[in-house]
Each structure stands twice: as structure tokens, then as C-alpha cells.
C-alpha positions in Angstrom: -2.7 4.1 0.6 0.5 2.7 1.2 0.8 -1.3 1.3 3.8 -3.6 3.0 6.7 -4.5 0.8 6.1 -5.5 -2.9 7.8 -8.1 -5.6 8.1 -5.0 -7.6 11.8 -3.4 -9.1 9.8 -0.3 -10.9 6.6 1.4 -10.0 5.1 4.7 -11.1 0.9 5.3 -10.1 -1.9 7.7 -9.6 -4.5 7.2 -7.7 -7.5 9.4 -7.2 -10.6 9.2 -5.3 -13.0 12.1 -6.8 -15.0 14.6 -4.2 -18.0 13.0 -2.8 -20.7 14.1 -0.6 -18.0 15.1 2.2 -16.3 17.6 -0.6 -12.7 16.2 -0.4 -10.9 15.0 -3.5 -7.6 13.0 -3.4 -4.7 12.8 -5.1 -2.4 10.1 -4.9 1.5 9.9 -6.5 3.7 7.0 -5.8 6.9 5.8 -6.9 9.0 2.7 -5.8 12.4 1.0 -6.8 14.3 -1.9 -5.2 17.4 -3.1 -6.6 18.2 -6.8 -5.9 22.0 -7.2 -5.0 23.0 -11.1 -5.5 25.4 -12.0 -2.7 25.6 -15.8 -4.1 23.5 -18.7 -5.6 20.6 -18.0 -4.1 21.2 -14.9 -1.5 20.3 -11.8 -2.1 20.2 -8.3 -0.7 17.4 -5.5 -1.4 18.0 -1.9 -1.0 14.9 0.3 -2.1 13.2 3.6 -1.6 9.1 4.3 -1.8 7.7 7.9 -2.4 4.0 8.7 -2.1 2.4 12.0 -1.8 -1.2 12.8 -1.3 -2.6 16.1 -2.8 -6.0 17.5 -1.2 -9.1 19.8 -2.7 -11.1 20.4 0.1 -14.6 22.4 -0.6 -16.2 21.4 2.2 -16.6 24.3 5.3 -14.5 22.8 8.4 -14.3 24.0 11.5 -10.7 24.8 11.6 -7.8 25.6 9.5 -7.2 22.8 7.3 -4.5 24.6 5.0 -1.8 22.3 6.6 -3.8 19.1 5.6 -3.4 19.8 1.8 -0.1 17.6 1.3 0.8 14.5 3.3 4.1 12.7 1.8 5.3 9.1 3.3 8.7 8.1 2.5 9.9 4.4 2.9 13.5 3.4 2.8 13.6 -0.6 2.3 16.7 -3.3 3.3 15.8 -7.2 3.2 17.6 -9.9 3.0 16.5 -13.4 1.1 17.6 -17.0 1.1 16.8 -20.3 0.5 16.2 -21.9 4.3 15.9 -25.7 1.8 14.8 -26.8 -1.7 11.1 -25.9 -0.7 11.3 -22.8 1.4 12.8 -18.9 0.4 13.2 -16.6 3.7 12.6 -12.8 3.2 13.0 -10.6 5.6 12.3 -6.4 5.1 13.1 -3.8 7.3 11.5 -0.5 6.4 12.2 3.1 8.1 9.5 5.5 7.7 8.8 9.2 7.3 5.1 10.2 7.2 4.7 13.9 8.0 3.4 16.7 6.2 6.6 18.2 6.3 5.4 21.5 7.3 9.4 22.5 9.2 11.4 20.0 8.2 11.4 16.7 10.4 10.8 15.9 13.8 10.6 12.9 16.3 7.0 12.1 15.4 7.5 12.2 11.9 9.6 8.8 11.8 8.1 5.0 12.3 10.1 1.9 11.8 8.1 -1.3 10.0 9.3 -4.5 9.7 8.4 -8.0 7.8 9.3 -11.5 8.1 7.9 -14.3 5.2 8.5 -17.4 4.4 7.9 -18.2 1.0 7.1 -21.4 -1.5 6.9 -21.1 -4.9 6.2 -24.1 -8.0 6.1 -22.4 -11.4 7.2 -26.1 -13.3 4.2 -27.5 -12.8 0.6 -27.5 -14.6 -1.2 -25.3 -12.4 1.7 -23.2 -10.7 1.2 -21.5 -6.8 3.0 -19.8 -4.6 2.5 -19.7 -0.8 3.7 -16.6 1.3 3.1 -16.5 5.0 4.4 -14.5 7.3 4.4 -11.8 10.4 4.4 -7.4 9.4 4.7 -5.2 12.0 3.7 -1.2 11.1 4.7 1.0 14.1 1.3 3.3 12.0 -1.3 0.6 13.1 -0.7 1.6 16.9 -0.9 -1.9 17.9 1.9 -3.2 19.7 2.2 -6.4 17.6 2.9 -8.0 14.6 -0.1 -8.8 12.1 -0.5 -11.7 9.4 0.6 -11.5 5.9 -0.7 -14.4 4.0 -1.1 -14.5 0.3 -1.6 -18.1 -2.0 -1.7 -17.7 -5.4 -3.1 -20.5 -8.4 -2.9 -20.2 -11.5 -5.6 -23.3 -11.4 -6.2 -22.7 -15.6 -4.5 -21.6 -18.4 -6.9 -19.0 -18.6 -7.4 -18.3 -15.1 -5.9 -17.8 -11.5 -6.5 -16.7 -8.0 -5.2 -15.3 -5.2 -6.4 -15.4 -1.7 -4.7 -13.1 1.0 -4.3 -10.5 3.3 -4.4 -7.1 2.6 -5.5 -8.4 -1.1 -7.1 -10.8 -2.7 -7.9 -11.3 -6.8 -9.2 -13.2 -9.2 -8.1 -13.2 -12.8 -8.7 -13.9 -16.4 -6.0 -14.0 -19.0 -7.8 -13.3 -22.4 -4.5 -13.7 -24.2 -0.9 -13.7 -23.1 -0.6 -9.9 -22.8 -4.2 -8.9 -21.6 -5.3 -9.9 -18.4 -8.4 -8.9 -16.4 -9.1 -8.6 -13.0 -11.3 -8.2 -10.1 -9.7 -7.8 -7.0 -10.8 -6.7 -2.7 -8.1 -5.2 -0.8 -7.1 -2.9 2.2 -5.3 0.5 1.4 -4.9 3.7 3.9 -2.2 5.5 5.4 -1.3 7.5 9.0 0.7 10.6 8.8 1.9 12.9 11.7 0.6 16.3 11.8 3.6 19.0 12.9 1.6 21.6 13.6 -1.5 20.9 16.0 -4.8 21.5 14.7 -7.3 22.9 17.2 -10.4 21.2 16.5 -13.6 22.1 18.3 -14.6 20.8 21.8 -11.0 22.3 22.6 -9.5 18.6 21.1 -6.3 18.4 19.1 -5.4 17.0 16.4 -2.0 15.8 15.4 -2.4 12.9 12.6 -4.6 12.1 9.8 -5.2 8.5 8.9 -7.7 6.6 6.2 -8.8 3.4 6.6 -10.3 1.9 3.3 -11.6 -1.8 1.8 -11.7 -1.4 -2.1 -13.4 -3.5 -4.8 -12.3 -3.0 -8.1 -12.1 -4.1 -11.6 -8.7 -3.7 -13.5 -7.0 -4.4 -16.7 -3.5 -5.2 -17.4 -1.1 -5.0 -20.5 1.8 -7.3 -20.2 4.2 -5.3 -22.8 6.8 -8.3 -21.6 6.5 -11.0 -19.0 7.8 -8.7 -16.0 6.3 -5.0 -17.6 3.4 -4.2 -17.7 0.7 -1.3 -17.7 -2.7 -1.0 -16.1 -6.1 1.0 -14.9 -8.3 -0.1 -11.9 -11.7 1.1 -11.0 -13.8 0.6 -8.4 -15.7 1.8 -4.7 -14.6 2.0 -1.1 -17.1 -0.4 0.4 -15.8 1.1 4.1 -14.1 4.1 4.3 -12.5 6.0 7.5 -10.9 9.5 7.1 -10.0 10.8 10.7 -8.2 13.3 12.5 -6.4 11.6 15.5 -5.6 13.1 19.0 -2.3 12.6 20.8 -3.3 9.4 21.5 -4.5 8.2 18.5 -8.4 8.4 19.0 -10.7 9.5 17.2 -10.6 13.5 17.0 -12.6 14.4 14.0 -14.2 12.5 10.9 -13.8 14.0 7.5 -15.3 11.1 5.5 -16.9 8.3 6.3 -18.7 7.1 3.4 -18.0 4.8 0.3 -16.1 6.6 -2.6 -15.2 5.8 -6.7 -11.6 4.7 -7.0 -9.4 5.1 -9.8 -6.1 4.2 -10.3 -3.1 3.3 -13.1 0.5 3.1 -13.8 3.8 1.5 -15.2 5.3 -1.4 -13.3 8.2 -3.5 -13.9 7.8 -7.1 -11.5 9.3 -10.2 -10.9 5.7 -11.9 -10.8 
């Protein structure tokens, strides 16, 4: 459940998917900072750090031991780099060294991933109905594909009362019922894939040495704007798909532990520059 890079300087959530018919319940704790260091007018460098940790109950029987599956963490370190490349266009680039292990011994080789992101962004709050375009390449060594993948998001605030925003891995739609209440509905992707130190032996004599989830959420979600840039909120809402595997050494499919739709649940503090 961890997404690319975000606009955010303060984040602090929980997330929780209850047990379902598969008899797994997660837990989900994330924390972010970035600190913006301004090199000039309009240059800036971002140093940042992202912590999440998932916490497993698992009452389902499984065919192996799963004891080492109860606590994944995923640690992100972020550096970017912005400027202005003219009066219309900002250029952000975010490099983003990863740990995703369940740290059972320390760290090893497998443990570490390297992600990278390139935008180009385009922003008009002066006018009557403000957007901002963002387009641009993310490449996430945890995908397993061997090449970059779209990030697009355009945002409209096409109402005083109302916006949108169309994008990839999220898209929303919201109504602001006064200055510092907001409602939303919003689709987007969430999952994570996290190395496995110890092999599990599954049956059919396979291995398994990483977990990954794979998930397209609907939800509905309310914000409190205490000022412009923090705010509070609660989401809730399903996994319309939903893919929690065990993967083999090279990256197939190994073993499914849930494959069907779940409730989703999730709030926190934020502090954001949009």
C-alpha cells in the first residue's frame, strides 16, 4: 500500500482491511516527511524519509509456517530536485532508495530496490477554475517490469463547490461543503512487494520468497481542512480486485492468500502543499 512520491511535508495513517472470508486482517502504519531546501528563486531540493509497516492476524489454517509473514516494513529514503524549465512548466525529478524486507536478520541484497520519477508539471491557481497538469515517467524496480510506467494526474477545480481529478494510480471527485469540509469519492491503485529472507516452503515443493498485494479501491472520504495546508481525514470503502500472493524466485505466482474484495478503512493527519 505504498504509492510514488507525494506533495505532502507531514503524514501520519492507519490503514486496516478487516478479516474476510480468507481469515487475514491487516494493519497498515505509515509515516512520511520531506523537507523542501530552497537553493534559489524557484529551485529547490527535497530530502525525505517514508516508513510503513504492515501488521498481520492470520486465522486461517495454511499450509506452512507463516510466523515470518506477520510483519513486512518498507522504508523509502527520497532526494528530488525541482525547477522551473519556463514560465509555464516546473521539472521534478525523485529518486527513491528502497528497503522492503521483513527484516527477519537484519538486511540483505534482496531486501533493497531503487525507484525513480520524472514529471513535468503545470499549475494555474489565479484563475476562476484553477488546474494543474502532471505528467510524467515512474519507474519501481517492485513492479518487475523492466520499464518506466505513466504517471499522469489533471486536477479542476471546475466550481467553487466542486473539483476533479483524473489520473493514474488515482482518481477523485470532490465536493467542498464549506471551506474546511470537503467530501470525496475517490478509485485508486494501492499494494506493495516485500522480499521474504527466510524461504517459505510451500507445497508442491515451491518456494516462496516475497509477498505482494495488488488492490483497486473505491472509497468515500471526508476531510477537515484545520488550515489551507492541514488537514485531517477518514476514508471507507471495498477492494473491487484484490491480489495477495506469495511469489517464487522469479516472481510468479507461488501461492494465493486472498483473492477476493475486502472493506477498507483508513485515516490520518497530513500537512500538504495542495
Amino acid at each position: 500500500m505504498v504509492g510514488a512520491q507525494t506533495p505532502d511535508l507531514l503524514r501520519l495513517e492507519y490503514t486496516v482491511i478487516p478479516e474476510n472470508e480468507f481469515g487475514i486482517r491487516t494493519n497498515r502504519y505509515r509515516a512520511l516527511f520531506n523537507a523542501p531546501i530552497k537553493l534559489s528563486t524557484e529551485n529547490y531540493l527535497v530530502a525525505g524519509m517514508e516508513y510503513n509497516r504492515y501488521e498481520f492476524e492470520i486465522e486461517r489454517d495454511l499450509p506452512f509456517d507463516f510466523n515470518n509473514l506477520l510483519r513486512l516494513h518498507i522504508i523509502d529514503l527520497n532526494l528530488g530536485y525541482t525547477f522551473m524549465m519556463n514560465p509555464d512548466w516546473r521539472v521534478v525529478g525523485v529518486l527513491t532508495p528502497r528497503i522492503a524486507s521483513n527484516l527477519e536478520r537484519g538486511l540483505d541484497n534482496n531486501d533493497l530496490r531503487l525507484n525513480a520519477s520524472l514529471v513535468f508539471w503545470k499549475e494555474r491557481k489565479e484563475l476562476d477554475k484553477p488546474y494543474r497538469l502532471i505528467l510524467g515517467l515512474s519507474f519501481n524496480s517492485a513492479t518487475g517490469l523492466p520499464y518506466p510506467l505513466p504517471l499522469i494526474n489533471y486536477y479542476k477545480r471546475f466550481h467553487k463547490n466542486w473539483s476533479y481529478t483524473l489520473g493514474i494510480p488515482r482518481s477523485d471527485f470532490k465536493f467542498y461543503i464549506k471551506d474546511k469540509h470537503v467530501l470525496e469519492t475517490a478509485v485508486f491503485l494501492d499494494g506493495y512487494f516485500v522480499n521474504l529472507q527466510s524461504n517459505i516452503e510451500l507445497p508442491d515443493n515451491n518456494l516462496g520468497t516475497a509477498i505482494s498485494l495488488s488492490a483497486l479501491v473505491g472509497t468515500l472520504g471526508y476531510q477537515y481542512k484545520i488550515t489551507k495546508e492541514v488537514s485531517v481525514y477518514a476514508l471507507a470503502g471495498f477492494s473491487m480486485l484484490q491480489e495477495g500472493l506469495i511469489r517464487d524466485g522469479d516472481r510468479g505466482r507461488a501461492f494465493t492468500l486472498n483473492d477476493e474484495g475486502n472493506f477498507y478503512l483508513r485515516t490520518g493527519f497530513k500537512i500538504g502543499i495542495f
